[in-house]
Residue frames relative to the residue before (quaternion, step in Angstrom):
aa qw qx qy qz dx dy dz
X 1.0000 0.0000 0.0000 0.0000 0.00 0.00 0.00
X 0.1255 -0.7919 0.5653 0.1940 3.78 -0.43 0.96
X 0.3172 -0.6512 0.6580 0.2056 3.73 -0.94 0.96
X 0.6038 -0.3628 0.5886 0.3965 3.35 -2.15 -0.09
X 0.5268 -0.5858 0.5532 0.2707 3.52 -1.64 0.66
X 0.2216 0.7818 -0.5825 0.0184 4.28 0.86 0.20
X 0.6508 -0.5383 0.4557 0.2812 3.44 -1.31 -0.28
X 0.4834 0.6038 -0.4228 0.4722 3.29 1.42 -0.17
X 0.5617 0.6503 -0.3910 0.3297 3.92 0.86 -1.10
X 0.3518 -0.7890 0.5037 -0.0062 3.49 -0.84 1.65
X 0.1956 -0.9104 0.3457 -0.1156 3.44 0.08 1.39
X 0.6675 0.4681 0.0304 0.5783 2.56 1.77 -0.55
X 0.3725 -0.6757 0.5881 0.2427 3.89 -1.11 0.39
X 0.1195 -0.8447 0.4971 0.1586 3.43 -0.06 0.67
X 0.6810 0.4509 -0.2285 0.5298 3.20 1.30 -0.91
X 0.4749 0.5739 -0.4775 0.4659 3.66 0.71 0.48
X 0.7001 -0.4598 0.4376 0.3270 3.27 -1.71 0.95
X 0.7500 0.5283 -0.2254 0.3281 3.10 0.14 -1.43
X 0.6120 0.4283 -0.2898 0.5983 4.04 0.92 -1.26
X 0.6977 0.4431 -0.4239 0.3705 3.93 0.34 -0.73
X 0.7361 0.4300 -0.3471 0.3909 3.71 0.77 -0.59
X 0.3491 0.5863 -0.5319 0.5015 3.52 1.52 -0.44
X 0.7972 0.5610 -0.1546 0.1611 3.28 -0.21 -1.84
X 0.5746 0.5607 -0.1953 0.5632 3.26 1.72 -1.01
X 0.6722 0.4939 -0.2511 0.4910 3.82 1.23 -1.07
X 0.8198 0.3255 -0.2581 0.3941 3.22 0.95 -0.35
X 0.5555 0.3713 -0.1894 0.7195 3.45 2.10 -0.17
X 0.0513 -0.8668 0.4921 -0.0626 3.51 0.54 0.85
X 0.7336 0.4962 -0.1038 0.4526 3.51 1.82 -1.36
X 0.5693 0.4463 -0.2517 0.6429 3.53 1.72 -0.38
X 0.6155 0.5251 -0.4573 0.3692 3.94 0.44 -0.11
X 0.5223 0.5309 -0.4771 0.4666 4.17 1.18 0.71
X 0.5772 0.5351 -0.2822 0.5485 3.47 1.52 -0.98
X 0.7328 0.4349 -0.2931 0.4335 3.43 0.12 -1.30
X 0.6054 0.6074 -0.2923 0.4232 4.05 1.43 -0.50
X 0.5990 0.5571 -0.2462 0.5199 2.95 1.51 -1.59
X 0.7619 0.4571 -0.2145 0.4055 3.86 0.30 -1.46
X 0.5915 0.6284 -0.2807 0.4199 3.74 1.60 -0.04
X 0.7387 0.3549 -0.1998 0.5371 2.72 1.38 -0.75
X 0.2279 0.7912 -0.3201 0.4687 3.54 1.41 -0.03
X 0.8007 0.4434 -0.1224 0.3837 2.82 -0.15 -2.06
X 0.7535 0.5339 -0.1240 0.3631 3.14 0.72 -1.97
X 0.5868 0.4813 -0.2868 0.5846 3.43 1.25 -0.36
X 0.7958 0.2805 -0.3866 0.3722 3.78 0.64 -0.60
X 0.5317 0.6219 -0.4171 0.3956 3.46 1.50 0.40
X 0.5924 0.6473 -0.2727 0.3946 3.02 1.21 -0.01
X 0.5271 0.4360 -0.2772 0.6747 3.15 1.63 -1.08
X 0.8350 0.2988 -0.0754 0.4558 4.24 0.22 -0.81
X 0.0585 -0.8553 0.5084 0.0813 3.32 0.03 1.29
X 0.7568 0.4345 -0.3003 0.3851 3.40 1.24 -0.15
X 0.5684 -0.7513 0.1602 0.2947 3.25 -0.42 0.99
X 0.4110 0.5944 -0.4034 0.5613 3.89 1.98 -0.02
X 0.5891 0.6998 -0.1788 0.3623 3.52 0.89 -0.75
X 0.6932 0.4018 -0.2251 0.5544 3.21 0.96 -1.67
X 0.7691 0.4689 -0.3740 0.2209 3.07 0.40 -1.63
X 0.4336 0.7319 -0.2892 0.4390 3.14 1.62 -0.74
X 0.6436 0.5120 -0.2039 0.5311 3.45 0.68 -0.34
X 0.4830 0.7722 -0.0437 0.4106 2.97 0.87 -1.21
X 0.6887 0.5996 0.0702 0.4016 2.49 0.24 -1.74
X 0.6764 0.4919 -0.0953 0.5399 3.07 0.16 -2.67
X 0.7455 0.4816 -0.3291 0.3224 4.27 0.25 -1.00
X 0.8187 0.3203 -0.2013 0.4320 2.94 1.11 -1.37
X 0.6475 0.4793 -0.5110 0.2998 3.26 0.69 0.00
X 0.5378 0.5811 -0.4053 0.4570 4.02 1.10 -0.10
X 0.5664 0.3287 -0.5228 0.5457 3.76 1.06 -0.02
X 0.7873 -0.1474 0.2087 0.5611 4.04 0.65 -0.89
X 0.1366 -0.5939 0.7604 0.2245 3.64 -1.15 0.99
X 0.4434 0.4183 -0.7478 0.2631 3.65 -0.48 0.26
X 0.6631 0.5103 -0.2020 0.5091 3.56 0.40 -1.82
X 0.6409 0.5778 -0.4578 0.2138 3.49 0.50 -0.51
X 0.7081 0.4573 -0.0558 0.5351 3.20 1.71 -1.10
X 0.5732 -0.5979 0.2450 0.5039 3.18 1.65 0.74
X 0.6825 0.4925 -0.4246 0.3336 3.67 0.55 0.20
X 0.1977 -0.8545 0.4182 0.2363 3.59 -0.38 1.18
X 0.8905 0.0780 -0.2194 0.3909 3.49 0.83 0.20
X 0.6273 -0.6570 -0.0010 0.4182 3.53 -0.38 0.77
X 0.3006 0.7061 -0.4024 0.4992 3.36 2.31 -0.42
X 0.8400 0.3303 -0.2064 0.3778 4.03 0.38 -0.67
X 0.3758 0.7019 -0.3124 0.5181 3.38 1.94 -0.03
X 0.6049 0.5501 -0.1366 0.5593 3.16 1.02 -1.37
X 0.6380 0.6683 -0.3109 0.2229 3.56 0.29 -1.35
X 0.7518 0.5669 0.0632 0.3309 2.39 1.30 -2.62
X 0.6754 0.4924 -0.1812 0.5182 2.91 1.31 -1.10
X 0.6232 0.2481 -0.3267 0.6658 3.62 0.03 -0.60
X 0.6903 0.2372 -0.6704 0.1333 3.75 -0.38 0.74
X 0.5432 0.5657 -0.4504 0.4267 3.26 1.55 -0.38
X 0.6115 0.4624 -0.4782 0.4285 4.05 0.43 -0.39
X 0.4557 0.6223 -0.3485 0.5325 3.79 1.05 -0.89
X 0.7840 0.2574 -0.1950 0.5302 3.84 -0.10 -0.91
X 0.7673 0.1743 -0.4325 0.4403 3.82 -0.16 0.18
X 0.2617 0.6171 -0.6032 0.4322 3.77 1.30 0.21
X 0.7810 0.4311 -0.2152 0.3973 3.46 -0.41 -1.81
X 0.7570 0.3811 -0.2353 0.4757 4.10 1.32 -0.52
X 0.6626 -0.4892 0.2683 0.4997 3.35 0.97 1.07
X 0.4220 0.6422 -0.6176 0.1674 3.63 0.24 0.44
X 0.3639 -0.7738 0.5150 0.0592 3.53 -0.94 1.48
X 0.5208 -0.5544 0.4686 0.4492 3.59 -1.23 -0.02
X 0.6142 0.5703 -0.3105 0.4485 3.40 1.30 -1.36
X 0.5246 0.6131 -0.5282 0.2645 4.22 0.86 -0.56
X 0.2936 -0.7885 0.4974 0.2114 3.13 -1.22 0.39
X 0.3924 -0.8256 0.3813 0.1383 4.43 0.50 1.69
X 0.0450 -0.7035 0.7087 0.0275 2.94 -1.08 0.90
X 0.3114 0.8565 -0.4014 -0.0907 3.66 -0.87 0.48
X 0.0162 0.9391 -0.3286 -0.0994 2.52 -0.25 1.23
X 0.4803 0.4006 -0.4585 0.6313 3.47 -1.66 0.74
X 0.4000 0.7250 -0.5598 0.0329 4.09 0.56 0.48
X 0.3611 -0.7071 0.5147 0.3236 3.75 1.28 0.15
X 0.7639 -0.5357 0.2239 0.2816 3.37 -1.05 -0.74
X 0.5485 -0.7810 -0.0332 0.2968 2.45 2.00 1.60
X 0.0373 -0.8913 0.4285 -0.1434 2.80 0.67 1.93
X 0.5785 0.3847 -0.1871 0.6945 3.32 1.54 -0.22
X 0.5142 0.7132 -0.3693 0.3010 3.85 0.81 -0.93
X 0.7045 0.5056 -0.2443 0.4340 3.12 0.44 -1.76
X 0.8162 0.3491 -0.2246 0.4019 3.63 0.44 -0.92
X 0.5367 0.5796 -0.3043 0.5323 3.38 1.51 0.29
X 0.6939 0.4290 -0.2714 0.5107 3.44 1.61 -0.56
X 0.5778 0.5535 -0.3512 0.4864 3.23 1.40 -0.66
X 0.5795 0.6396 -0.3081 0.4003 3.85 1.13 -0.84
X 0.8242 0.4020 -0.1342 0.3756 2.94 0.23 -2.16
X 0.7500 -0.3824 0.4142 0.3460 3.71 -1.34 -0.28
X 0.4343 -0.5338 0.5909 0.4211 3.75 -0.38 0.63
X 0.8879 0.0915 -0.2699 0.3612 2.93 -1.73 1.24
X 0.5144 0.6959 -0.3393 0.3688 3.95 1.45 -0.09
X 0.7097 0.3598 -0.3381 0.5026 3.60 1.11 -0.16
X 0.1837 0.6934 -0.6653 -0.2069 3.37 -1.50 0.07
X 0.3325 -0.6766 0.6505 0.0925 3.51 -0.83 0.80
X 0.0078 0.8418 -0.5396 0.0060 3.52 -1.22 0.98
X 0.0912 0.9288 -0.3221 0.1588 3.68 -0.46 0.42
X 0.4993 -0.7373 0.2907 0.3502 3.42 -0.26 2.14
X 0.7017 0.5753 -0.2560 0.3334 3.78 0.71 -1.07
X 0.5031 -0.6799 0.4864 0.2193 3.89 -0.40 0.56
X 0.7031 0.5215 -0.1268 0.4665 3.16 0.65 -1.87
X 0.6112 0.5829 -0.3089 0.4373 3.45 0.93 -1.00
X 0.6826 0.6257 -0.1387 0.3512 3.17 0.72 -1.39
X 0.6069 0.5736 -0.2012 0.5121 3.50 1.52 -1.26
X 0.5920 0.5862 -0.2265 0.5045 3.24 1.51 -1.40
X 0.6007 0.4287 -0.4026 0.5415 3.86 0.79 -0.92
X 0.6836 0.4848 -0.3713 0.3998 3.79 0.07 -0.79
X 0.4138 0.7380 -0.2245 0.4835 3.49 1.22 -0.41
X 0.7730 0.4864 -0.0751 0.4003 2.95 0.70 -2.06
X 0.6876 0.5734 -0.2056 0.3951 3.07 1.24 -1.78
X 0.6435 0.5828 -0.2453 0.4314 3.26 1.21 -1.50
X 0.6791 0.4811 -0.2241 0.5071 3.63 0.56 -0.82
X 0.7281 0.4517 -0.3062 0.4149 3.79 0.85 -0.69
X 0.3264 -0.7695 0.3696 0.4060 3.27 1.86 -1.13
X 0.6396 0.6609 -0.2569 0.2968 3.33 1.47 0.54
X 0.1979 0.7400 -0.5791 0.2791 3.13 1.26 1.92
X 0.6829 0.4344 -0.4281 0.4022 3.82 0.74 0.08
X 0.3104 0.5007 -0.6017 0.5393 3.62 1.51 1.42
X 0.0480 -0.8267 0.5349 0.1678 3.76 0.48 -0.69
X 0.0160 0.7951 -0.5873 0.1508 3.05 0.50 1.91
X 0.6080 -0.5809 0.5255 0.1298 3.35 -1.75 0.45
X 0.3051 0.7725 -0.5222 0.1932 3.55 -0.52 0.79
X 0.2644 -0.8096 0.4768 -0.2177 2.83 -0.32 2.41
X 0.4377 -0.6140 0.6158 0.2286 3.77 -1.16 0.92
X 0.1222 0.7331 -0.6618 -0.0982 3.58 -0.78 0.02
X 0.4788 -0.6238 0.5672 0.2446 3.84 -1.42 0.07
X 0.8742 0.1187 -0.0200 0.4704 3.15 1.10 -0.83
X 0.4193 -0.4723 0.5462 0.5503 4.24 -0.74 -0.52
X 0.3605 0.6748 -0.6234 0.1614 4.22 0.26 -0.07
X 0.2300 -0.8261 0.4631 0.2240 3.55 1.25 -1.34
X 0.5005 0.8119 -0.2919 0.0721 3.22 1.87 0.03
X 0.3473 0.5960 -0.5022 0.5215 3.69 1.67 0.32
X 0.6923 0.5041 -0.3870 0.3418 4.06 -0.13 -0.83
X 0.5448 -0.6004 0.5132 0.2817 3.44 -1.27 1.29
X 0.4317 -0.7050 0.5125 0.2323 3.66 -1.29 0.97
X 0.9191 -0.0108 -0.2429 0.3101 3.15 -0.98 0.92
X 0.1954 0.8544 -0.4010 0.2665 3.52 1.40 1.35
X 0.8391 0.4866 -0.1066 0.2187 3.39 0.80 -1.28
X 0.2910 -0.8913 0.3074 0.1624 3.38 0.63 1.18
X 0.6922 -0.1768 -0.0737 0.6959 3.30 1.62 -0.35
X 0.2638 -0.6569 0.7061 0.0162 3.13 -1.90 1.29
X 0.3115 -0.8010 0.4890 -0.1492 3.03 -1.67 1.27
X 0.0076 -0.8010 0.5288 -0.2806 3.66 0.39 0.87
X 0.2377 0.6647 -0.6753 0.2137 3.52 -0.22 1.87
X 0.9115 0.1343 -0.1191 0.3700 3.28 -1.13 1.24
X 0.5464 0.5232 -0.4357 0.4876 3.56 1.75 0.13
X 0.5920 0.4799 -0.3367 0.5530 3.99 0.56 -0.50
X 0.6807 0.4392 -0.3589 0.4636 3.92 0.37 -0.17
X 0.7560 0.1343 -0.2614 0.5848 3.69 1.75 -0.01
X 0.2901 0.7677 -0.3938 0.4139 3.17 0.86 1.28
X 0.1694 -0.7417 0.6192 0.1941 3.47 -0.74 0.67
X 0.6704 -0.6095 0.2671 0.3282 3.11 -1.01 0.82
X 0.4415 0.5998 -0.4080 0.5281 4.08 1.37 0.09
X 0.7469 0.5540 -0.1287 0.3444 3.36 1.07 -0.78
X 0.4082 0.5182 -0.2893 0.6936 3.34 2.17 -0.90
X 0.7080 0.4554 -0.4519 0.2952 3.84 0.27 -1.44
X 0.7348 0.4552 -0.3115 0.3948 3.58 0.31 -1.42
X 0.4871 0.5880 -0.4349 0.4773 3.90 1.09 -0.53
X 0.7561 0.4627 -0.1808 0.4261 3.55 0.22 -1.91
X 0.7100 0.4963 -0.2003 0.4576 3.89 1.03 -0.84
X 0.6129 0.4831 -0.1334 0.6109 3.72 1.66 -0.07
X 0.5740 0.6743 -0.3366 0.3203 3.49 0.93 -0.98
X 0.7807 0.4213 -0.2842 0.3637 3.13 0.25 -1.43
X 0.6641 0.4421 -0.4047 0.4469 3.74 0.68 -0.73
X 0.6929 0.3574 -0.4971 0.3809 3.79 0.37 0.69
X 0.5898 0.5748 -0.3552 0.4423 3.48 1.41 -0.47
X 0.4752 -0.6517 0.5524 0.2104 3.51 -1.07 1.18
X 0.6457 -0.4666 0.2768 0.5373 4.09 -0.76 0.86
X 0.6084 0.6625 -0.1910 0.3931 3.45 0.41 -1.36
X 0.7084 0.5598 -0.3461 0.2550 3.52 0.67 -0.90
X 0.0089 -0.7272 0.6500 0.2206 3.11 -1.61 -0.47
X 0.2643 -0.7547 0.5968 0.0670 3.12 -1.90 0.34
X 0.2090 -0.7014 0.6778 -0.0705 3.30 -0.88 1.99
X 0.1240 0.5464 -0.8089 0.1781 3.28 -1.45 1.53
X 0.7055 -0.4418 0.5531 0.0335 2.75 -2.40 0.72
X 0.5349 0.6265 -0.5668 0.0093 3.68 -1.14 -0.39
X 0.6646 -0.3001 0.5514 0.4052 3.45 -1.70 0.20
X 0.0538 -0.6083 0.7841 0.1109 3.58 -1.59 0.82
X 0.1436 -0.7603 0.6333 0.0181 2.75 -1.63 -0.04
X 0.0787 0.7930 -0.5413 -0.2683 3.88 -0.28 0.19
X 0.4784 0.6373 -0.4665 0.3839 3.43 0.52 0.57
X 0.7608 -0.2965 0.3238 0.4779 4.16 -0.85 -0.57
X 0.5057 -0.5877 0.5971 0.2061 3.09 -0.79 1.20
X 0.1912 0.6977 -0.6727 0.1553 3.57 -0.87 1.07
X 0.3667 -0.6650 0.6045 0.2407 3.07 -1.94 -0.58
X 0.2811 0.7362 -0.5501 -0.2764 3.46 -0.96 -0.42
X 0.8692 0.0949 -0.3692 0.3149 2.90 -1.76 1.37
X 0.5949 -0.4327 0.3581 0.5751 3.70 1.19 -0.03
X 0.6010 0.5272 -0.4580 0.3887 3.55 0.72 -0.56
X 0.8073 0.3686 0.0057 0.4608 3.45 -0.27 -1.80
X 0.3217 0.6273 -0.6994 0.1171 3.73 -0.95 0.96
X 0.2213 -0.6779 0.7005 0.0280 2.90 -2.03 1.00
X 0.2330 -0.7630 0.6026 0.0196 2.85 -1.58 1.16
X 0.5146 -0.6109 0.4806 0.3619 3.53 -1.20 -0.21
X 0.7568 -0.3355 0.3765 0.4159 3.75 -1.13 0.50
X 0.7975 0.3729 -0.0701 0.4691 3.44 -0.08 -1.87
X 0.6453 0.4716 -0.4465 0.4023 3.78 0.64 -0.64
X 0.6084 0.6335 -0.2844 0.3841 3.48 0.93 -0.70
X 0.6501 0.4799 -0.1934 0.5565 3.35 0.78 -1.93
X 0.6593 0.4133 -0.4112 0.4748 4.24 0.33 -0.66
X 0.5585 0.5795 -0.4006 0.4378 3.63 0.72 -0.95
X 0.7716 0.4968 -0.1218 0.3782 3.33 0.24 -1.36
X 0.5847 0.4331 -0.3983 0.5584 3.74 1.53 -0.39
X 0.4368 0.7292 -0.4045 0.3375 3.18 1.16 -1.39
X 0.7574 0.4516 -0.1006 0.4608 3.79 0.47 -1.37
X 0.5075 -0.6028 0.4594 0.4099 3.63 1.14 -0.46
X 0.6455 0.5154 -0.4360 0.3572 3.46 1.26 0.22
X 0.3003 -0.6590 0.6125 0.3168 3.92 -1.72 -0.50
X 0.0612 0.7590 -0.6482 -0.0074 3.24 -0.60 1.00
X 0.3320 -0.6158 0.7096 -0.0841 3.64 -1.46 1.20
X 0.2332 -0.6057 0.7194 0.2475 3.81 -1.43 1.20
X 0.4974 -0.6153 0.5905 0.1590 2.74 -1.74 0.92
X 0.3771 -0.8598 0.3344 0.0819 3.14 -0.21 1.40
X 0.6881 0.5497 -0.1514 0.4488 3.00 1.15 -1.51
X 0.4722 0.5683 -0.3835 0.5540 3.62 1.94 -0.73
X 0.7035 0.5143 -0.3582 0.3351 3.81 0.56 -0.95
X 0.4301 0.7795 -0.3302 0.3135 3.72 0.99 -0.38
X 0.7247 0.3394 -0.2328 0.5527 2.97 0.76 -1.70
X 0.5453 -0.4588 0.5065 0.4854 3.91 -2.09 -0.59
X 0.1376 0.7328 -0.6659 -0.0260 3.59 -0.21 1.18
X 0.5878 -0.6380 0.4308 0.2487 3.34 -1.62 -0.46
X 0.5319 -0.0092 -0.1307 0.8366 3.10 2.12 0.36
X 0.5701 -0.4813 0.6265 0.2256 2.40 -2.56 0.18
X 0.2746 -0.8021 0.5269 0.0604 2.84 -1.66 0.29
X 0.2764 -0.8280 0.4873 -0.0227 3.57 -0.50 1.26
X 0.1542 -0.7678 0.6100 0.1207 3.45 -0.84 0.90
X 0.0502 0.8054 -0.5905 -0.0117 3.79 -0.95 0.53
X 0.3713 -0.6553 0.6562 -0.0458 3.32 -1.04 2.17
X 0.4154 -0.5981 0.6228 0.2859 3.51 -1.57 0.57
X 0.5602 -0.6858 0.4159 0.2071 3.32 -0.54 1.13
C-alpha cells in the first residue's frame, strides 16, 4: 500500500535506546522534564495496571497543572488553533447542523465548543475516561455560553460505549485518543463502534504513523503502521481509508476515516 510522503510519518524508533541518546544530545535542556515525567508515569503504573486507568490518572495530574496542556495544547493561542482545524476539516466533509456528534476523548472541548455552537441543540455528546477533564469542558461551555445547545457530556470507564443509544450517531470523532492507545484499546473501541453509528455514518480519528516498529514511549505516545489499523478495522466488519487530503497539510498525525462496511 503506498501512503502520501506527510510529515507525520515516523521513521524512527523513538522508544529505542539508541533514538533517546541521539535525542538527549541534541535536547540536552528537556532531558530533566522528560526524567521528571518518567518517573511520574512509572509510579502511576504501578498504582494502575490497566491502561484506561493509568491514563486516567494521567490525565487527573495533568489537567490540575493545566487542561489546556492537558490535551496537548500548550497555550491558549494553540487551543484555538487546533480546534477550528479539526471543525474546519469535517466542515469541508459534509458536516451538517442536522448531524448528530459523537466525540469521543472530547477533553475540555477544544474542538467541542465549536461543534456545539454549529450542530443542533441537543446534537452533540462528547464523552471522556477523565473526570477532571470533563469539569474543564463545563468550564468551556460556561464561558462560550453554549448551555442553551444542551449538549451531552458523559464519563465513561471504557471505549465499550455501552450507555449510548445503538445506531444514532451519524458522525464520530476521536482526536488524539488512538495516538495514546495501545492497540487492545483501538480493538475494544473498533469492536463497539459500529452498533452506535447510524448506516450512513462515519468515523474520523487521529493516530501517530509510523513505518518503522510499532512501539511506545512511556504509555503516553504509540505508533502504529497504516495496514495494522485498516486490518483491525475489517477484523470488526469495518473499512477504514487514510485520509489523504488530511495528509497534505504539516499535521502532527494522521488521520483515518472508518465506514461500516
Amino acid at each position: 500500500m503506498n501512503h502520501p510522503a506527510g510529515p507525520k510519518r515516523i521513521r524512527a524508533n523513538r522508544a529505542s535506546l539508541t533514538h533517546k541518546l541521539h535525542y538527549a544530545v541534541r535536547h540536552p535542556d528537556r532531558v530533566p522534564a522528560h526524567v521528571r515525567r518518567l518517573g511520574r508515569d512509572w509510579m502511576l503504573r504501578l498504582a494502575n495496571r490497566d491502561h484506561v486507568a493509568y491514563y486516567r490518572a494521567v490525565m487527573k495530574a495533568d489537567t490540575a497543572a493545566d487542561p489546556s496542556a492537558a490535551v496537548g495544547s500548550p497555550s491558549h493561542r494553540e487551543w484555538l488553533a487546533l480546534g477550528r482545524m479539526q471543525f474546519d476539516y469535517l466542515r469541508r466533509h459534509g458536516l451538517a447542523r442536522h448531524d448528530r456528534m459523537l466525540e469521543i476523548g472530547c477533553g475540555n472541548l477544544r474542538a467541542g465548543w465549536r461543534f456545539i455552537d454549529y450542530l443542533d441543540p441537543g446534537h452533540y455528546h462528547g464523552v471522556d475516561i477523565s473526570p477532571e477533564i470533563l469539569l474543564a469542558a463545563g468550564d468551556t461551555l460556561a464561558e462560550r455560553g453554549l448551555q442553551d445547545k444542551l449538549p451531552h457530556l458523559s464519563l465513561v470507564r471504557d471505549l465499550r460505549l455501552a450507555a449510548l443509544p445503538a445506531r444514532h450517531f451519524t458522525v464520530v470523532h476521536a482526536h488524539s485518543v488512538f495516538s495514546h492507545s495501545p492497540i487492545e484499546v483501538i480493538d475494544e473501541c473498533l469492536e463497539h463502534i459500529g452498533r452506535v453509528m447510524a448506516p450512513d455514518a462515519y468515523f474520523d480519528f487521529t493516530f501517530h504513523r509510523t513505518d518503522v516498529g510499532e512501539h511506545h514511549v512511556l504509555r503516553e505516545d504509540f505508533y502504529y503502521r497504516t495496514d495494522t489499523l485498516v486490518r483491525l478495522a475489517r477484523s470488526k466488519g469495518l473499512t477504514a481509508r487514510l485520509m489523504e487530503d488530511w495528509e497534505r497539510e504539516p499535521r502532527r498525525q494522521s488521520k483515518m476515516r472508518v465506514t461500516r462496511s
